[in-house]
N, C-alpha and C positions, 0 to 999 in steps of 0.2 A: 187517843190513837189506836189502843188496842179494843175496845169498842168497834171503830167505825172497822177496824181490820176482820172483826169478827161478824160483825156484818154483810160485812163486801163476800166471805167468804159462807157464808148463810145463804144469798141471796146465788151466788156461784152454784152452792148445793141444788138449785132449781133450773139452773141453766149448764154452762158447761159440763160439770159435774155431774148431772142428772143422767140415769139411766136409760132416756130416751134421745140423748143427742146423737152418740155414735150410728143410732139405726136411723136418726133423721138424715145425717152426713151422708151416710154411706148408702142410704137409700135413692138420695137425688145421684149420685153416681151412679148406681145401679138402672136407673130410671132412664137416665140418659145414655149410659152404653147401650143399653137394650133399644131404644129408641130412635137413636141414632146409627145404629146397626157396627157396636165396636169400633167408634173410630180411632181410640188408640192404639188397636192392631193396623187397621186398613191405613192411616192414615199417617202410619211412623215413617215410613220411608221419604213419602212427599216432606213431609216436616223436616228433615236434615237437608233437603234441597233448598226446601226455602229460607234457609236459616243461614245458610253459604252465600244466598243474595242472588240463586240460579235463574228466580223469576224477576228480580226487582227491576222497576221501571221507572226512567228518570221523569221527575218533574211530582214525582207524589210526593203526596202531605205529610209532614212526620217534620220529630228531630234527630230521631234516632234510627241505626241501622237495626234490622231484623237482630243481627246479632248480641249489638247492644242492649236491646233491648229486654232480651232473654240474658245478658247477662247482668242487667240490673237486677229484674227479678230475681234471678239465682242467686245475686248475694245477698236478698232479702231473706231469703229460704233457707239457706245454707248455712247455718250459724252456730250457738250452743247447741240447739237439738239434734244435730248431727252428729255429736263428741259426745256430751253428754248426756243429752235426753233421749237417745239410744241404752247409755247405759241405764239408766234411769228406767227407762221401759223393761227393761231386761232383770233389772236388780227389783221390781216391783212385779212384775208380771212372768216372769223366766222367758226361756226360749222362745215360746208361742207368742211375746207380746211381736216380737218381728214378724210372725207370719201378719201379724192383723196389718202389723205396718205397710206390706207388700199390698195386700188388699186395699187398705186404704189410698194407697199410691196408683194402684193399678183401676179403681173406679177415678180416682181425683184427676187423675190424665182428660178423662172426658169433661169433669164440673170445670177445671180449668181451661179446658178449649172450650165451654160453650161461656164462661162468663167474660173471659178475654173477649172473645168474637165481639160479643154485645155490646161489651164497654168500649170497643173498638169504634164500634158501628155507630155510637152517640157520644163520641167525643165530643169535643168544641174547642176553638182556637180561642186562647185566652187576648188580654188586653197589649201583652209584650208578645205576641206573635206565637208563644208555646202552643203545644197542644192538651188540654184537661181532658183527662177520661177514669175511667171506672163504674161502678157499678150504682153512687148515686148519680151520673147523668142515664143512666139509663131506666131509673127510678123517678127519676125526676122529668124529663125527656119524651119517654114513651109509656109509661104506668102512669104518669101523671098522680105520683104520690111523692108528692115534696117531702112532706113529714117525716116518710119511712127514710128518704133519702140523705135528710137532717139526724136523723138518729143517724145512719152509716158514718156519716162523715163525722158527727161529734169524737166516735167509737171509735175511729180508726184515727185519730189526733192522741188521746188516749193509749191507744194502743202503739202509736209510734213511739212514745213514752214507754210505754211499760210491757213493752214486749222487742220494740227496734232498740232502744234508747239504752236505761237505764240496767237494767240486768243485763247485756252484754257487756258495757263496759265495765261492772262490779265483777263481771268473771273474770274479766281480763287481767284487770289490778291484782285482782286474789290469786289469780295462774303465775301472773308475774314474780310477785311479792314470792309465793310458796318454791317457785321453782328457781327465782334468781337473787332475793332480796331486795326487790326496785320497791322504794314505798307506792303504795297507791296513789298517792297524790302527785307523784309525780309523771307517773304514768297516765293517770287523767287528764294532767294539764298539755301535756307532748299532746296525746292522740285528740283532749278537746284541740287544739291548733291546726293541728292538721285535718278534722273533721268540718273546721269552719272553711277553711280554704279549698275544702272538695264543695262542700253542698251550697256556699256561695254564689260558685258559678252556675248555679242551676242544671238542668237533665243532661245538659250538652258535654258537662265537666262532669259529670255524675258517671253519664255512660263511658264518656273516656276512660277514668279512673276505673268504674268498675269490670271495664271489657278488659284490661291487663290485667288484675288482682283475681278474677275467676278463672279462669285458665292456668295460672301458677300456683294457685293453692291446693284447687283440685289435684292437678299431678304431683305435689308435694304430699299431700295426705294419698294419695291413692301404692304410690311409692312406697310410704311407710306403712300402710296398712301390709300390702303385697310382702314386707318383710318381716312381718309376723304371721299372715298366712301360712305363707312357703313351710317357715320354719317351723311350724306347728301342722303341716300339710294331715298328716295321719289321723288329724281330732275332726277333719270339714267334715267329715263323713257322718259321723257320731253327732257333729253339731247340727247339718241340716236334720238327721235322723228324729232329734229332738226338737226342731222348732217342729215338724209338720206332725210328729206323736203328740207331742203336748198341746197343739193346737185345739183340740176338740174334743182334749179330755180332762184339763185341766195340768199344770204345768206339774212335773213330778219333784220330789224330793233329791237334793243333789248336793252332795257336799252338807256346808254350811244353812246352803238354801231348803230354805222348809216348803216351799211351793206353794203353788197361787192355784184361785177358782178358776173356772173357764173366764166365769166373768171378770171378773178381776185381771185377767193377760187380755181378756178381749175391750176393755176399755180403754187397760192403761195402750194398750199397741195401736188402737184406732185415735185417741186423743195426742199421744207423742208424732202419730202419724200427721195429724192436721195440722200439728205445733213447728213440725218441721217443713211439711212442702208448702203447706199455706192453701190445698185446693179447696176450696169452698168458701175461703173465709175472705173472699174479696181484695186481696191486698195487689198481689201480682198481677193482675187486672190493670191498676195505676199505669204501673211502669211500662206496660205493653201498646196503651193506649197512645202513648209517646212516637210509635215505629212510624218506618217512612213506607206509607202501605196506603193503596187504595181501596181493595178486597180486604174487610175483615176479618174473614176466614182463616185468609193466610197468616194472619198472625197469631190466631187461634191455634194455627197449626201448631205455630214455632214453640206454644205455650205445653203444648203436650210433653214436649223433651224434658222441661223443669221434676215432674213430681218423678221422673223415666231417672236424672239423674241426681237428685236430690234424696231420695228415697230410695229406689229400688238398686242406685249404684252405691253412691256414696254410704248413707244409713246400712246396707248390707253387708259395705267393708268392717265399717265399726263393730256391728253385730256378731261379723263372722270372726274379728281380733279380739271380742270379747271372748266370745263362746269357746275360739279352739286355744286359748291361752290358758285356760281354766280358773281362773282370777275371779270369776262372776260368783263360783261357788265355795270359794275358800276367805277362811279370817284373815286379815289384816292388822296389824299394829297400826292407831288413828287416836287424835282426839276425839272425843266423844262427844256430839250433838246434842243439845240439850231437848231441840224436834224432835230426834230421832231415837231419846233414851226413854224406855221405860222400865218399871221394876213391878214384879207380879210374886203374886203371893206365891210359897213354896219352892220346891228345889226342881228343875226340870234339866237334862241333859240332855244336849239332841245328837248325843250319838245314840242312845235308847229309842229304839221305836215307837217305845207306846208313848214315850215324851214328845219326841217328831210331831206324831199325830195330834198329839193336845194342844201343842202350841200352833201345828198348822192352821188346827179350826178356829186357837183363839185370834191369829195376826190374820186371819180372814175373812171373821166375825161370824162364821160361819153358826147354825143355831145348835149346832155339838160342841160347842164351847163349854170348857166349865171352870176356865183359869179365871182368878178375880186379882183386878189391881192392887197390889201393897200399900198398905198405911202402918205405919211404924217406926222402928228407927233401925238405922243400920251403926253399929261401933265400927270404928277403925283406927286401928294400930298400924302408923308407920304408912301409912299412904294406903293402906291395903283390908278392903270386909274383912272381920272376923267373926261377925254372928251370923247365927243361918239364918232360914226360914222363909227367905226370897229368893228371886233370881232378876238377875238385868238384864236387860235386853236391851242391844244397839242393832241399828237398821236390820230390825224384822230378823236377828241372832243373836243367841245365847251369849253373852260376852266372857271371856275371859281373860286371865290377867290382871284384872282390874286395877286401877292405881287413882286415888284420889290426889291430889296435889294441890296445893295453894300458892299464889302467887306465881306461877311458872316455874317451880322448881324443888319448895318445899314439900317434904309427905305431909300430908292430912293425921292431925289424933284426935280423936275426940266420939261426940257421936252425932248423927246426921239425921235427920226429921224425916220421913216422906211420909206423904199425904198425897194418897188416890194413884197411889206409882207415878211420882211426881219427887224428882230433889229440890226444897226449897233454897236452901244455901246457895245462893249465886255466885259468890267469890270463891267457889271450886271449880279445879278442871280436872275432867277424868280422861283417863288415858287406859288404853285394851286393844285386846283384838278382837274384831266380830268384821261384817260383813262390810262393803263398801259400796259407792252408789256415786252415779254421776261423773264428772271428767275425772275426780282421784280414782275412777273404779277403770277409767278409759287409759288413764296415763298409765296405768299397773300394767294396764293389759298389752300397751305397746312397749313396755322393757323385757317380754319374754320372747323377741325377736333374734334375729342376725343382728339386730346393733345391741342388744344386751340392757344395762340400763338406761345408756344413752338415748334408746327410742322412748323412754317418758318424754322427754324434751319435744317428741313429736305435737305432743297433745297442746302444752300451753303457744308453741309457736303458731299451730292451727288455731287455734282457740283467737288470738290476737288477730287473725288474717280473717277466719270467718266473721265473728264477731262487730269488728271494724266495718268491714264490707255491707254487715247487717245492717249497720247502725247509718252507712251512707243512702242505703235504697230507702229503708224506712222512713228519713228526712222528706224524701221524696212526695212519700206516700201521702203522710200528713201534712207537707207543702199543697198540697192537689186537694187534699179535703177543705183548707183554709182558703184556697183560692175558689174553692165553690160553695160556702159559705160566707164569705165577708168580701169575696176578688180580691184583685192582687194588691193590694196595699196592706194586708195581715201578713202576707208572706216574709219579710223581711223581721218582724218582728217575732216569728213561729222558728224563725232561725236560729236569732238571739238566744232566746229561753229554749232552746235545742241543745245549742252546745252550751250553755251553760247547766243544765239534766244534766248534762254528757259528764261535764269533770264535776258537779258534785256525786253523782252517782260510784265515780270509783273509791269515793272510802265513807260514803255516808249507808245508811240502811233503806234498802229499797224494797220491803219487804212489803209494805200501803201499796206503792204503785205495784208490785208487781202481782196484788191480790185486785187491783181495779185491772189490772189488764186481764185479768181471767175474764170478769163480766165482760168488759170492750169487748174481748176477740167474739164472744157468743154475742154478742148484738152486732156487730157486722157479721157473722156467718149465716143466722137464722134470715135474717133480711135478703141478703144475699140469694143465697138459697131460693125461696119463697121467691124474690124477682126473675128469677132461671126458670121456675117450674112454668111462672106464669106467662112465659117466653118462649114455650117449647116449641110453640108450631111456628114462628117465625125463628127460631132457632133453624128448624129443619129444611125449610124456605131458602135462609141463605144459603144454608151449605150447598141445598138442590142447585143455586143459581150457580153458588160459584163455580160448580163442577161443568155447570153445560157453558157459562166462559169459557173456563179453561182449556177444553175439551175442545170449542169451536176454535179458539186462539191457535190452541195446538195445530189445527186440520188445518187451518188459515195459511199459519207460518209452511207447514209441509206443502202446501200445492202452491206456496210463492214460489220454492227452492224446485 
């Protein structure tokens, strides 16, 4: 298993991971705002009209309403990466990795209107009357490349798996578990129930369900972001100050935080940015395809709103609860990660500057590095190091406090092996303060509110609402992939082994799939992508068309009246 894990994540190193995807991403965005003359600006206004149902016209094809529509996709998009994978960005990247995430958002408004459109435009009405769409019928349809089309849809069955599926509902269990005591297992089995009897009824229950649960989550989290805002109102200043300084020059030292390379904010903030709105990566596409539209366009529109408040609204609340709470850069009391622990040779402080600096280069990799991992032993008396000559390190800071402990309660004595800044002994648990990362860095940051500690509670109850929501679009996603590779008689059985992912995932280790979803999502986006470019003039076609409709429609209807 740990093999094929280190593989999957080898093979990651050349695709997602790789130094050329963020400028491929963000390139076809760039490509197409320019091209298409910004239709995420020109085109925002029309987009909330058509989204109200201002133009909708009875007797067209769909099953869903515009708004449904858009509200499945949003709860595909809206999810951990929102809570967490913001902090995540933040805690890896500092303040700058949000700017990238804005950027990423603000080109992905356009890949998302041009691959909706299309997947729109070469839908197909399935065997039971629905409608299939996405980006392999548009691959398959009009490029007449089946192949490419079969890779997307394998990838995005996978990915609903290991990116809708399985790690939402593991976060969930674990927010539960941590913040209430509920076991995992049984909070798998409640939410597998209720996930079977949403995505059974197909798009129609889908959208229903998901068109109430996105409009009350959103105001539930925007609420409690708002009351740690407020109450921290005197730090927004200071905190934008620092995303748009650190942006372009690499992220500065703060606190706890020893800061990141340009590259380094500019990856993690482009990558967290794709992981949450979804623009490029062909997913929301699916769900859109579904709408009751005749003009493709117009639903193209409606898609623009998704990366507009997934990203540049939502993800900025987080960002902004993080940054003006001051949580991001201060230690925490945490158990300690066995991921996230390392141990390096010699004594290093990072209240010292010239220490700062040594460790900046070394957790950057920067080639002004000259810290080298620890091999040796550590003694400890009473749960607590008492030889020198290393230091530990938890998430990318100096730890201190330190406390070994066995079995959950007893102190550690004895002495402790490490090999290459590595603890061999696995039946220890360490306990310290050092930095924090992901929803416990998110839940931190919403108890320094108007509601005190009570606003942690904010986090795992979003966490459960988005999560869930994710985990019903994604069904979706990879319902629609199975239906255009095997049609509809795979679909009932893509269900089954759905929700059953579902409740094993909240207390088993998802750590395989959620390293094959890394490759998935980078083969549905480079595909993706690559069918958009090769699309651009008849991209530009429709839109011309749609507007001298609209436009005659308009002039039509005025000189009836």
């Amino acid at each position: 298993m740990e093999a094929i894990n280190n593989f999957l994540l080898l093979l990651d190193s050349y695709l997602g991971s790789a130094a050329y995807f963020p400028y491929i991403l963000l390139g076809v965005g760039l490509f197409f705002t320019l091209y298409l003359g910004f239709p995420q600006i020109r085109f925002f206004g029309h987009a909330w009209k058509v989204v109200t149902g201002k133009f909708d016209k009875k007797g067209a094809q769909g099953d869903t309403s515009h708004f449904q529509a858009l509200s499945t996709a949003l709860s595909g998009t809206v999810g951990t990466g929102n809570i967490g994978g913001v902090a995540l960005a933040i805690f890896l990247g500092g303040p700058a990795a949000l700017f990238w995430m804005w950027i990423t958002a603000f080109l992905g408004m356009t890949t998302k209107f041009v691959e909706v459109t299309l997947s729109h435009k070469y839908r197909v009405q399935t065997e039971d009357g629905t409608m299939a769409g996405g980006p392999m019928y548009f691959m398959d349809r009009r490029l007449n490349m089946k192949w490419l089309a079969v890779i997307f849809a394998i990838a995005t069955i996978i990915s609903s798996f290991g990116t809708g599926n399985m790690p939402q509902v593991n976060n969930i269990a674990q927010s539960m578990q941590a913040s209430f005591g509920i076991e995992p297992m049984l909070t798998g089995g409640i939410l597998a129930i209720m996930l079977a009897m949403v995505i059974i009824g197909g798009i129609k229950r889908i959208a229903a369900v998901t068109s109430k649960i996105v409009p009350i989550m959103g105001v539930l989290y925007i609420i409690g972001s708002l009351s740690v805002i407020l109450f921290n109102l005197d730090q927004i200043g200071p905190s934008f100050a620092a995303i748009f300084s650190d942006a372009f020059t690499g992220s500065a030292a703060t606190g706890g935080f020893l800061g990141a390379t340009f590259a380094y904010a500019f990856n993690r903030g482009v990558n967290r940015g794709l992981f949450s709105n979804e623009a490029g990566q062909g997913s929301a596409p699916i769900a859109h395809a579904a709408a009751r539209a005749d003009e493709p366009v117009s639903e193209g529109m409606v898609s623009i709103l998704e990366p507009f408040i997934d990203t540049i609204v939502i993800c900025t609340l987080t960002g902004l609860v993080i940054l003006s709470s001051g949580v991001w850069s201060e230690k925490h009391t945490n158990e300690f990660s066995r991921t996230d622990l390392e141990i390096v040779a010699g004594h290093y402080d990072d209240t010292t500057q010239a220490d700062r600096q040594a460790l900046y280069h070394y957790l950057n990799g920067t080639s002004e590095n000259t810290i080298e991992k620890y091999t040796g032993t550590i003694e400890v008396a009473n749960g607590k190091p008492v030889s020198n000559g290393f230091t530990i390190l938890h998430a990318r800071s100096v730890a201190e406090n330190v406390r070994f402990i066995v079995a959950g309660e007893d102190p550690y004595t004895g002495v402790l092996r490490i090999d290459n800044g590595a603890l061999r002994k696995q039946d220890i648990q360490i306990f310290g303060d050092s930095l924090i990362h992901s929803a416990a860095l998110t839940a931190k940051a919403f108890g320094r509110g108007f509601l005190g500690d009570a606003g942690e509670y904010i986090v795992p109850i979003s966490l459960l609402l988005f999560a869930f929501s994710t985990a019903i679009a994604w069904s979706y996603y990879g319902d629609r992939a199975v239906v255009y590779l095997v049609g509809q008689r795979g679909v009932m059985p893509y269900r089954i082994l759905y929700v059953a992912g579902f409740f094993v995932a909240s207390f088993a280790d998802t750590t395989l799939v959620w390293t094959l979803s890394y490759v998935a999502i980078v083969l549905m986006t480079l595909p993706n992508l690559f069918g958009l470019v090769l699309l651009r003039r008849e991209m530009k076609d429709t839109v011309k068309a749609y507007w001298q409709d609209f436009e005659a429609e308009k002039n039509g209807s005025q000189s009836d009246k």
